[in-house]
N, CA and C of each residue as an Amber inpcrd file, in Angstrom:
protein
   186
   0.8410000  -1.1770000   0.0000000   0.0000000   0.0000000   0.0000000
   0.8880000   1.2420000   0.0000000   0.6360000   2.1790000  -0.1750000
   1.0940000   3.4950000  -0.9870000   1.1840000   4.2470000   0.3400000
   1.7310000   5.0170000   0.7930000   2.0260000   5.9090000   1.8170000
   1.5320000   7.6640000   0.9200000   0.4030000   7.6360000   2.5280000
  -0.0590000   9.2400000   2.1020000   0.8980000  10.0870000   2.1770000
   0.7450000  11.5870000   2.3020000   1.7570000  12.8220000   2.4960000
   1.5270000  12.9420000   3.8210000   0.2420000  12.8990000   4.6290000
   0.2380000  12.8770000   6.0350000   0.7560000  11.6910000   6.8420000
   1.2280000  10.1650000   5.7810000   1.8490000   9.3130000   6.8380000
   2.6870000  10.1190000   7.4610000   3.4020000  10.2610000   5.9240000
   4.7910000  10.1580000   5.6480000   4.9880000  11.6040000   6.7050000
   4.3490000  12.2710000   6.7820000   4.4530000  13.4860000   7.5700000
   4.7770000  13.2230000   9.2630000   4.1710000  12.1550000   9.5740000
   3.8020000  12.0310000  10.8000000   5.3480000  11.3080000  11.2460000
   5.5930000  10.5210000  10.1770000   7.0270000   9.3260000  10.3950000
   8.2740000  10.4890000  10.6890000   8.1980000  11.8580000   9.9760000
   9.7940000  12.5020000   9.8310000   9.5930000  13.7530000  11.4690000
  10.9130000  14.0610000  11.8980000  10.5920000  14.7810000  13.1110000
  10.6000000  16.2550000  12.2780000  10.7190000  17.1050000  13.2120000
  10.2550000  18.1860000  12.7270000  11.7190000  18.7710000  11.8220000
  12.6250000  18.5980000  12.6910000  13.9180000  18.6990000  11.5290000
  14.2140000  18.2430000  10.2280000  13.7700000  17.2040000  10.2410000
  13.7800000  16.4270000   8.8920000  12.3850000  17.2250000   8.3080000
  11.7030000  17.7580000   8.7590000  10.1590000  18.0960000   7.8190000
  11.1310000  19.5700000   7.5070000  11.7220000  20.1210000   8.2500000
  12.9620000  22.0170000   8.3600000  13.4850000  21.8230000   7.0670000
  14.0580000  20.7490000   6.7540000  15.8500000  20.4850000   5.9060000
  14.9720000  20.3390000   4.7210000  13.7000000  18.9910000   4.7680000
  13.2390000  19.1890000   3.3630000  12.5310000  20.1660000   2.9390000
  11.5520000  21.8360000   3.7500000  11.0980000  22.2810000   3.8290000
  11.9740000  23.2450000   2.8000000  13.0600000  23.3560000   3.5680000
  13.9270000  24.5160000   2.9280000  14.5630000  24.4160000   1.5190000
  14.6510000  22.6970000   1.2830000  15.0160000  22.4450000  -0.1440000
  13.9020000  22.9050000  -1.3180000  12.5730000  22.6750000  -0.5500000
  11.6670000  22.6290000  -1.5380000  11.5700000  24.3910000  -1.7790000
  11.4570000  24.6160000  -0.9080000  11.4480000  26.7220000  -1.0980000
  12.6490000  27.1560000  -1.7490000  13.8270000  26.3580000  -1.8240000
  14.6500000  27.3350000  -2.3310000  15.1200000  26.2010000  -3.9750000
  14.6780000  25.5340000  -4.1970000  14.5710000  24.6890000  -5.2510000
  15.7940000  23.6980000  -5.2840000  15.8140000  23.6790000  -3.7290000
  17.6770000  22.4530000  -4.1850000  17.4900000  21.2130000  -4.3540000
  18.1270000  20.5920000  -4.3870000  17.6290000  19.1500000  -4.1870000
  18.2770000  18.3170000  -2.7370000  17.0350000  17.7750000  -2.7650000
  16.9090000  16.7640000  -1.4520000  17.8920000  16.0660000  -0.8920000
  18.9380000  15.9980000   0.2600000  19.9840000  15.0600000   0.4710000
  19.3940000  13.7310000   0.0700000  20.8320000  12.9360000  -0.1160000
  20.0390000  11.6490000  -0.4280000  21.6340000  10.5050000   0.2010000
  20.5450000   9.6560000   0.6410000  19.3570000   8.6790000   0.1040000
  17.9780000   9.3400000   0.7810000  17.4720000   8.7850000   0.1490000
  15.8930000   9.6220000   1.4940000  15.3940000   8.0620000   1.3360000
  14.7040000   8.2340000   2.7710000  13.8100000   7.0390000   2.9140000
  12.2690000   7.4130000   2.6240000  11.8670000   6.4810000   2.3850000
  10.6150000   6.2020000   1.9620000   9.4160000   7.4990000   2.2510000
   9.5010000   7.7920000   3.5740000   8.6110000   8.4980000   4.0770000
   9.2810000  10.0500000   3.6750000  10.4270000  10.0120000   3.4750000
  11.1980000  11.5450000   2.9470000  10.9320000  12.2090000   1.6770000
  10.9620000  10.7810000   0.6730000  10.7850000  10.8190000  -0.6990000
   9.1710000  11.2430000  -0.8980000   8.4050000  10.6600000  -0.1380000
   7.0900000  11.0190000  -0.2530000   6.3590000  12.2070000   0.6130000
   7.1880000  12.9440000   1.4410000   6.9790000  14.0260000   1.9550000
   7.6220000  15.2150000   0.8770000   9.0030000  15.2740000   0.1160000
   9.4970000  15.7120000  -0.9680000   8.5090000  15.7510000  -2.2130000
   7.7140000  14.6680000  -2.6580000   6.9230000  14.9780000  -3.3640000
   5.6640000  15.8800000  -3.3540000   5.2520000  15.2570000  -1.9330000
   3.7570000  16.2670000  -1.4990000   4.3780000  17.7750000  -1.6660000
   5.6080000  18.2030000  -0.8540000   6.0810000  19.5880000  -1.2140000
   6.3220000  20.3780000  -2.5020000   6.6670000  18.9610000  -3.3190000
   7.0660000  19.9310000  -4.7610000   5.6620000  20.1030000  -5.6730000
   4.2980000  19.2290000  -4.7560000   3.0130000  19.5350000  -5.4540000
   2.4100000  20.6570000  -4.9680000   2.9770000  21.3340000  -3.9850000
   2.5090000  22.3830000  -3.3700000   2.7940000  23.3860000  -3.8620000
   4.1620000  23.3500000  -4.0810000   5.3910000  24.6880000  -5.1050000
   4.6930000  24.0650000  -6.4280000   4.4250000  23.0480000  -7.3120000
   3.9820000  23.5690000  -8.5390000   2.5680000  23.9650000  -8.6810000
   1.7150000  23.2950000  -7.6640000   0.2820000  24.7680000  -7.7260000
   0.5500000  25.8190000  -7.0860000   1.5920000  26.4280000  -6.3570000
   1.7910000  28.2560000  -6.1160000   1.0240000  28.2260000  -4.7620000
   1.2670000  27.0270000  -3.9970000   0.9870000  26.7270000  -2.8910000
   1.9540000  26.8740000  -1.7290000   3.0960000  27.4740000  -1.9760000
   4.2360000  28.0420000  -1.3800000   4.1420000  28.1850000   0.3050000
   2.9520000  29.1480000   0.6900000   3.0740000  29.4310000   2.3910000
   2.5740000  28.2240000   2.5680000   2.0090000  27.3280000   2.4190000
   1.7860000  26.0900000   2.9380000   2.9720000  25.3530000   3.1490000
   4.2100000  25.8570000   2.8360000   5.3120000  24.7300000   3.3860000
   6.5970000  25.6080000   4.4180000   5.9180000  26.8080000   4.2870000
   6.1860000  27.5690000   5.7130000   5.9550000  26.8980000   6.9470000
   5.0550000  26.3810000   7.1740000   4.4910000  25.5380000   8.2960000
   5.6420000  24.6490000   8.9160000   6.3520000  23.8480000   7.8820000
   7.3200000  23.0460000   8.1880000   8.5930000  23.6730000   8.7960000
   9.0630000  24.8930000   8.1880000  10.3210000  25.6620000   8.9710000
  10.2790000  25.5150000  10.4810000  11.1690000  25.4460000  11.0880000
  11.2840000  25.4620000  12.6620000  11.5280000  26.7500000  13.0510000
């Protein structure tokens, strides 16, 4: 079964939600390897930045 954006949300601490937060706002790319729940929190973010959904990943900054 497929892991939502809110599993995967719930699995990373808040640092790990900071580090990918900041990749996705400033367009870098993701350290890697990412695990499962990283890769799919990375995606939910970059669906947010391509609908212009941007302050929604403010939330994640610490």
């Amino acid at each position: 079964m497929a892991m939502t954006f809110e599993e995967a949300e719930a699995l990373l601490t808040p640092a790990q939600q900071d580090a990918l937060a900041r990749c996705a706002l400033e367009d870098a790319p993701p350290p890697s390897p990412l695990s499962e729940a990283q890769r799919v929190f990375c995606f939910g973010l970059s669906v947010l930045c391509e609908y212009e959904q941007r302050d929604e990943i403010f939330r994640y900054l610490l």
